[in-house]
LUMVEXFI-930228 format. One record per residue (C-alpha): residue number from 1; residue in one letter; x, y, z. Coordinates in Angstrom, 1 decimal. Example, Ala and Ser with C-alpha at 12.3 -4.5 7.8 and 13.67 -1.06 7.14 Angstrom:
<sites>
- 1|A|12.3|-4.5|7.8;
- 2|S|13.7|-1.1|7.1;
</sites>
This chain:
<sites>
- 1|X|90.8|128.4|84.9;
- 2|X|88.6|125.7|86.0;
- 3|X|86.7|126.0|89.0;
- 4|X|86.9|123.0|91.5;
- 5|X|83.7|121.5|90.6;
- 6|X|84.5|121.5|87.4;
- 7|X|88.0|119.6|87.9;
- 8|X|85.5|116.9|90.0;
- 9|X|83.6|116.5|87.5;
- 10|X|86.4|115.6|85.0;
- 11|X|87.8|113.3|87.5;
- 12|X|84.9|111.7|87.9;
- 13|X|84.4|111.2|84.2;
- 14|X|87.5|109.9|84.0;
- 15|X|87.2|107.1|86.0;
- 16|X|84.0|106.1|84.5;
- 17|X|85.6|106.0|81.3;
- 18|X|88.6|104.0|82.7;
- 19|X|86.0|101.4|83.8;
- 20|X|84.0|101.3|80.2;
- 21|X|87.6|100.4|78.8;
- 22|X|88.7|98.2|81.7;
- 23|X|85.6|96.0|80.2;
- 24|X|86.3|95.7|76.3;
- 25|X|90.0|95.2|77.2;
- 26|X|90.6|91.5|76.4;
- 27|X|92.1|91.0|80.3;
- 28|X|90.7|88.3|82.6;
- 29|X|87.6|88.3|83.8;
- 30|X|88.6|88.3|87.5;
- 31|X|91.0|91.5|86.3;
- 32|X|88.5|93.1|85.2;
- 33|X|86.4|93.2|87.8;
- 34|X|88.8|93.8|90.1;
- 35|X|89.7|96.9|88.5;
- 36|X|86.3|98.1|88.0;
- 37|X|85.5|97.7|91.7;
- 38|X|89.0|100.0|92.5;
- 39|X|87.9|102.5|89.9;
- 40|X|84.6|102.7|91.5;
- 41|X|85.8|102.9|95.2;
- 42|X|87.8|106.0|94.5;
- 43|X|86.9|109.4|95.9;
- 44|X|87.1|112.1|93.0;
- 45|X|87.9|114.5|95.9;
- 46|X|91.1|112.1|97.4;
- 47|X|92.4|112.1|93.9;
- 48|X|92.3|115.6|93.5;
- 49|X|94.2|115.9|96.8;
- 50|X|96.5|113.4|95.6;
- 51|X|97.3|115.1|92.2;
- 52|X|97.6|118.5|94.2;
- 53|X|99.9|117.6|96.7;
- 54|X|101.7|114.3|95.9;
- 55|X|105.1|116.2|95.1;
- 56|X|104.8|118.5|98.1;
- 57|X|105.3|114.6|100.2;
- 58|X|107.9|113.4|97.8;
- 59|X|109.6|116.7|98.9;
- 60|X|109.1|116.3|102.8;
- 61|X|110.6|112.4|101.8;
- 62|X|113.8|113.7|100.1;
- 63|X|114.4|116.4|103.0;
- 64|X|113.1|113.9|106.3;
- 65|X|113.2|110.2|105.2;
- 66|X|109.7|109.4|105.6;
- 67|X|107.4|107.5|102.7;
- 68|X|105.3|109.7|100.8;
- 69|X|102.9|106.7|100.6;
- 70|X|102.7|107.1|104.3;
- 71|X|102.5|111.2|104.3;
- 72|X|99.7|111.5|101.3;
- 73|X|97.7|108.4|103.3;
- 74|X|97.8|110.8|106.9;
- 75|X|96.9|113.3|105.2;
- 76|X|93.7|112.0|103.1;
- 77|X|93.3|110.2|106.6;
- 78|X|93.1|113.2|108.8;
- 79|X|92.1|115.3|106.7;
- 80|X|89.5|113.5|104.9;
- 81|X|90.9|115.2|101.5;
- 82|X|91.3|118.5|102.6;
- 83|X|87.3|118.3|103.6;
- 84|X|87.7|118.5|107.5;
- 85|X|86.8|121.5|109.3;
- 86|X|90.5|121.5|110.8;
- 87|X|91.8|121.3|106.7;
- 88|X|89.2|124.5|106.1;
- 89|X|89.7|126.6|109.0;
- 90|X|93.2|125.9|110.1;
- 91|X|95.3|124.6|107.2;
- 92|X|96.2|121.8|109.9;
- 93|X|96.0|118.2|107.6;
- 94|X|97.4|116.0|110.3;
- 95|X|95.0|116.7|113.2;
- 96|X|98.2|117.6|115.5;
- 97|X|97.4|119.5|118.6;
- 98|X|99.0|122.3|120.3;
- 99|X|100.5|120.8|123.4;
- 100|X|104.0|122.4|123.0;
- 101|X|103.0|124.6|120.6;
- 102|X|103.9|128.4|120.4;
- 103|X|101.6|129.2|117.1;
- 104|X|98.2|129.9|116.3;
- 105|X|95.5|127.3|117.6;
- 106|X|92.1|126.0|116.9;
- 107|X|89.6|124.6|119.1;
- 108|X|86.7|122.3|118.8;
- 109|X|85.6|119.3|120.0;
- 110|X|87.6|116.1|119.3;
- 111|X|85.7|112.4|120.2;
- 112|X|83.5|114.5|122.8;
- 113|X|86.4|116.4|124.6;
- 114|X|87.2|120.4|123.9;
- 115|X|90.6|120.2|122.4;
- 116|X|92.9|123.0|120.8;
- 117|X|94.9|121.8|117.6;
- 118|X|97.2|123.9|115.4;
- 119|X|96.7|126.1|112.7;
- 120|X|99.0|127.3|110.1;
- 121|X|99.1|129.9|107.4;
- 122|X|100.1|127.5|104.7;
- 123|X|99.0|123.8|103.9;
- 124|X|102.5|123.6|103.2;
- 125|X|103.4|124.5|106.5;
- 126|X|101.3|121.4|108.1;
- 127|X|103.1|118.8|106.0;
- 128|X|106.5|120.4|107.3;
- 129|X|105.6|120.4|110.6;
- 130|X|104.1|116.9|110.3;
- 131|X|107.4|115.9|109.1;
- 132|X|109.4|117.7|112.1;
- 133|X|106.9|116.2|114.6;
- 134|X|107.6|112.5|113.2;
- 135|X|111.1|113.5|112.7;
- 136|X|112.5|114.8|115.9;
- 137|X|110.7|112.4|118.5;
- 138|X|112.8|109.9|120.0;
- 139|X|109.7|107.8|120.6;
- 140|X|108.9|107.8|116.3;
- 141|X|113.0|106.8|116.2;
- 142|X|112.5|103.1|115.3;
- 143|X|110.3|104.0|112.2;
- 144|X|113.7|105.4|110.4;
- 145|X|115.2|102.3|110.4;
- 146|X|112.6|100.8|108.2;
- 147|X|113.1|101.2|104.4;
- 148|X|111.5|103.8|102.6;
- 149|X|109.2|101.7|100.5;
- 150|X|108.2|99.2|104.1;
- 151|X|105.2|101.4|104.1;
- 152|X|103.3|98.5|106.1;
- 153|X|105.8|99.0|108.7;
- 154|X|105.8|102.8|108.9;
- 155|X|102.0|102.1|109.5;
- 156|X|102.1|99.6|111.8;
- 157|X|105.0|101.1|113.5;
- 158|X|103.1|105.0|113.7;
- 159|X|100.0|103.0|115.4;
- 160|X|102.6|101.1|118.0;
- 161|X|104.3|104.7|119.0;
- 162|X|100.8|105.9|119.6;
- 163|X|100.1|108.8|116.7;
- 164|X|96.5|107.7|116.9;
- 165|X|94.3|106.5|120.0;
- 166|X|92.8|104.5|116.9;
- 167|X|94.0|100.5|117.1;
- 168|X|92.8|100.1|113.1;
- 169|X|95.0|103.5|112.5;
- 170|X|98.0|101.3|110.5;
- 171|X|95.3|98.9|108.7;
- 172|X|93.5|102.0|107.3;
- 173|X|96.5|103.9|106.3;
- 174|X|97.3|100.5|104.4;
- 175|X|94.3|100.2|103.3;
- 176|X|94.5|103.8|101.8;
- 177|X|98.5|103.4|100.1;
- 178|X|96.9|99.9|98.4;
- 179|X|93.5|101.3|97.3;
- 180|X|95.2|104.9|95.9;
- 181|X|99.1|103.1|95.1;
- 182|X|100.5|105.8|96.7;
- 183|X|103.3|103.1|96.9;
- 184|X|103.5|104.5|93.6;
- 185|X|105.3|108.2|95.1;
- 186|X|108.0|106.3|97.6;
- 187|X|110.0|106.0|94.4;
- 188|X|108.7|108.9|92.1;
- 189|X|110.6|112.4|91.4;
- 190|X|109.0|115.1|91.8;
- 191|X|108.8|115.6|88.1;
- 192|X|106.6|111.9|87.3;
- 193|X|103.3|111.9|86.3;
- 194|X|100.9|111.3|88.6;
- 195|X|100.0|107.8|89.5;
- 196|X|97.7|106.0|86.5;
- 197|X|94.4|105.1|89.3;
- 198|X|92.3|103.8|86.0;
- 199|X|94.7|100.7|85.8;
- 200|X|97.0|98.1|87.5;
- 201|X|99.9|100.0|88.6;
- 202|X|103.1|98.4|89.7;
- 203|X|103.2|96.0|92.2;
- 204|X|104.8|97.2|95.7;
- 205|X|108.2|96.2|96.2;
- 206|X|107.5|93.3|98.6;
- 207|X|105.4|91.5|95.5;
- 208|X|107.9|92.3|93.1;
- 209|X|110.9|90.5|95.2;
- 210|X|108.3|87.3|96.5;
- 211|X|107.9|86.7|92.5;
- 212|X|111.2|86.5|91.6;
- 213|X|112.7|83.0|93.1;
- 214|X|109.2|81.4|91.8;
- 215|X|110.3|82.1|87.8;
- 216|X|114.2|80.9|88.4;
- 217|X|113.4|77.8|89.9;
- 218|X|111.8|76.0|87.0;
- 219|X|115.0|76.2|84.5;
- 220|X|116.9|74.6|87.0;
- 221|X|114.6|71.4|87.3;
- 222|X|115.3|70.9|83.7;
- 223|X|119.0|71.0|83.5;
- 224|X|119.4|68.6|86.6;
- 225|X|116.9|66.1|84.8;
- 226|X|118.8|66.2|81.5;
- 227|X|122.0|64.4|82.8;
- 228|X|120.4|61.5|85.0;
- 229|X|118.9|59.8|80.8;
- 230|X|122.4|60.2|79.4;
- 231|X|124.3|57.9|81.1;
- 232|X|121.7|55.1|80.7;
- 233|X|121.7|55.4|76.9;
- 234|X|125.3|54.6|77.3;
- 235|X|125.2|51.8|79.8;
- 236|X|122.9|50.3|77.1;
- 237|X|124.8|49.9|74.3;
- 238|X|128.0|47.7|74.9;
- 239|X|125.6|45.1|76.0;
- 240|X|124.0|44.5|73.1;
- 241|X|127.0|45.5|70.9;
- 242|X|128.5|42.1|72.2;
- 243|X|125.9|39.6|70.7;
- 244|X|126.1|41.4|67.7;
- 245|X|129.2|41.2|66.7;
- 246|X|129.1|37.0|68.1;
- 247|X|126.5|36.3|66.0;
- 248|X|127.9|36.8|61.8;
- 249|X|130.5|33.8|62.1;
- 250|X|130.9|32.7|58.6;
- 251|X|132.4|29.0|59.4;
- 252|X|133.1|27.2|62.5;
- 253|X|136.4|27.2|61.7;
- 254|X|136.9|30.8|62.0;
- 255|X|135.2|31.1|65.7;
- 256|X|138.7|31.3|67.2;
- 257|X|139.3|34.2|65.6;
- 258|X|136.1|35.9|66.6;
- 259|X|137.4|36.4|70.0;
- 260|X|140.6|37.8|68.9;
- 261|X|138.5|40.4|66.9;
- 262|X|136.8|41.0|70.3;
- 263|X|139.7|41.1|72.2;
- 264|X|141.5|44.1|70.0;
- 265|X|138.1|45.3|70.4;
</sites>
């Protein structure tokens, strides 16, 4: 088995590759770069966590209704990928605290007050209790009528029902879902691959739906043009059918007879 380092370090290589193919790949020039930047802003550590524990949220989504997008981003958030002394000692990945709280505790300093938080046995055990907390809190209520793939609102709305003293709380957790696509797990099974991170991967929903009115409205311009030059062509031609037809007289005697010709015409 491969020791943690180890798994780093092939994560890390990884991603370095993915950038070295990013540039011979015959994309744009503005794609590329943008993809190399991504590649290089990742943490090898937060995709580690990712991998480890992306269908532990899908899980905790199926059972609770809340975004896994939004449950992986807390997580790498407040836990800074499993690094924080609250992850290491006390299995706690949300940063909750233990007002109300009948279990086990740990205490240290939080923003330069003594504060106790709560410890667990089980890293699963903080992501089901972080899912309970959200869950069964009349004040987090409004969040559960947002869709499960709004994961800007879930953020926005968490920082407006006060989860975090922090008033960039929501942008960061954004910042986070967009940067990793954890969009990518609000409509995964548990049995998908992991996200692709060394490429594009799909657009969030609210892309995908913006895009779709701009490609159906340029058929439609042509077929409403298409009828307006008919008629003319038609409005043309029994005008200069007239003069025509006036014109090969044979005698003068016979120009009587050319407008009876016209008239059964």
């Amino acid at each position: 088995m491969k020791t943690r380092a180890e798994r780093l370090l092939f994560i890390a290589m990884n991603l370095l590759l993915a950038c070295a193919v990013q540039a011979k790949s015959p994309e744009t020039g503005t794609a590329k770069v943008a993809t190399a930047k991504i590649a290089a802003a990742m943490d090898p550590v937060y995709v580690e966590y990712i991998n480890n524990y992306r269908t532990l949220a899908i899980r905790q989504q199926k059972k609770y209704r809340i975004p896994a997008s939004i449950t992986l981003a807390q997580a790498l958030l407040e836990s800074n990928g499993g690094r924080s002394y609250l992850a290491l000692a006390g299995n706690n990945h949300f940063g909750l605290k233990s007002t109300d709280w009948k279990g086990m505790s740990i205490c240290k300093y939080d923003a330069g007050v003594y504060a106790c938080f709560r410890k667990y046995l089980y890293i699963y055990s903080s992501f089901e209790d972080h899912s309970r907390f959200i869950a069964e809190r009349s004040f987090y209520r409004p969040l559960f009528k947002l869709g499960l793939t709004d994961y800007r609102g879930w953020a926005k709305g968490l920082n407006r029902c006060g989860y975090a003293k922090d008033p960039q709380y929501g942008d960061k957790l954004i910042r986070l879902i967009e940067q990793y696509h954890l969009y990518y797990y609000d409509t995964a099974s548990e049995n998908d691959p992991p996200c692709p991170l060394n490429s594009a991967a799909a657009a969030p929903p609210a892309a995908k739906k913006a895009a779709a009115p701009v490609k159906a409205a340029a058929p439609a311009a042509k077929k409403t043009a298409a009828p307006v030059k008919a008629p003319a062509r038609t409005a043309t031609t029994p005008t200069t059918a007239t003069p025509k037809t006036a014109t090969p007289a044979r005698s003068p005697a016979a120009r009587p007879s050319s407008t009876q010709k016209t008239a059964r015409l």
